[in-house]
N, C-alpha and C positions, 0 to 999 in steps of 0.2 A: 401487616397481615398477622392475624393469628391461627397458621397451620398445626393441626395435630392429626396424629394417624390411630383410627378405627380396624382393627383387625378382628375377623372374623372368622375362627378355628372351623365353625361349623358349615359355613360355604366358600371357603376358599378365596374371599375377598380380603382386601386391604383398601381402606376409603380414606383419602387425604380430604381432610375439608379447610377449610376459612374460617373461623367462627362457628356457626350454623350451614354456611353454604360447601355443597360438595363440590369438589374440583376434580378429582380422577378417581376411576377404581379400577384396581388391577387385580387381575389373578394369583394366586399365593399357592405355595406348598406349604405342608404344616408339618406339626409333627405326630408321629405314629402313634400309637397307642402308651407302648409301654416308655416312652420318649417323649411325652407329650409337648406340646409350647403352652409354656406356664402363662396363667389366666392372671390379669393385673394390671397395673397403672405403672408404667415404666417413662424412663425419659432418653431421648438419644445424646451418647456421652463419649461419641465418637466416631470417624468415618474416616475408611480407607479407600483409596483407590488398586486396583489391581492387588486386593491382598496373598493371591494365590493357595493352590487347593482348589477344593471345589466349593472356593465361596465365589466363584465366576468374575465378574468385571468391578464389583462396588461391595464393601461389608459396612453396614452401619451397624454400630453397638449399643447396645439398649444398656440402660441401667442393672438390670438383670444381668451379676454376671458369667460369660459365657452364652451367654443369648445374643442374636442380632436378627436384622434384615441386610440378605444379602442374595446377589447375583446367582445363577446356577448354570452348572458347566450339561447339565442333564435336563433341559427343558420341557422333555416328555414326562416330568414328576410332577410337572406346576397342574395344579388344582388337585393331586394326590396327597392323603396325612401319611409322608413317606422318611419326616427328615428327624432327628434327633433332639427335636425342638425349634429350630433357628425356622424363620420365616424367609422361604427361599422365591424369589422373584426373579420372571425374566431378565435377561441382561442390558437387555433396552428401557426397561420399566426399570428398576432399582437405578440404573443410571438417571433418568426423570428422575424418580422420588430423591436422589441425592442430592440432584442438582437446585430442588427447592425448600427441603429442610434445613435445620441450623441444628447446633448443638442444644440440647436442652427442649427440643420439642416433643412435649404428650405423645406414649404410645400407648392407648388403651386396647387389651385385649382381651377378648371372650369368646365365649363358645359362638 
């Protein structure tokens, strides 16, 4: 498999695909204006389970550091640009996306 993740600041998606072919898209929170989630070509360089706070159930770690995709304890924010940068997903969704990423996988993000 060659999974990367597509993130999209401007509608609130995250697209895991396969090569060319898409596999899931979940709903995201982003971050807020003045806080924004930095636009870029990052890699995942690390992944916790239960890391506590309010990164909720899963935190993966982007390249970018201080930046991840992670769980959220506030699931009425997901589809809102609410968070400090980090890309916050459901708790059921972020546990999916951890359970089929590996370290070192593409995480392109733009507007």
């Amino acid at each position: 498999m060659n999974l990367w993740i597509d993130i999209s600041t401007l509608h609130h998606l995250l697209r895991l695909y396969d090569g060319h072919h898409p596999l899931d898209i979940y709903p995201i929170a982003v971050g807020k204006m003045v806080t924004s989630t930095p636009m870029g070509t990052y890699r995942i360089i690390n992944k916790q389970s239960n890391p506590g706070g309010p990164f909720g159930a899963f935190w993966i770690g982007l390249s970018k550091p201080h930046y991840g995709i992670h769980g959220t304890n506030n699931p009425v924010s997901i589809g809102k640009s609410v968070s400090h940068g980090c890309i916050r997903m459901l708790n059921k969704d972020v546990l999916e996306l951890a359970s089929m990423v590996r370290i070192g996988t593409i995480v392109f993000i733009h507007k």
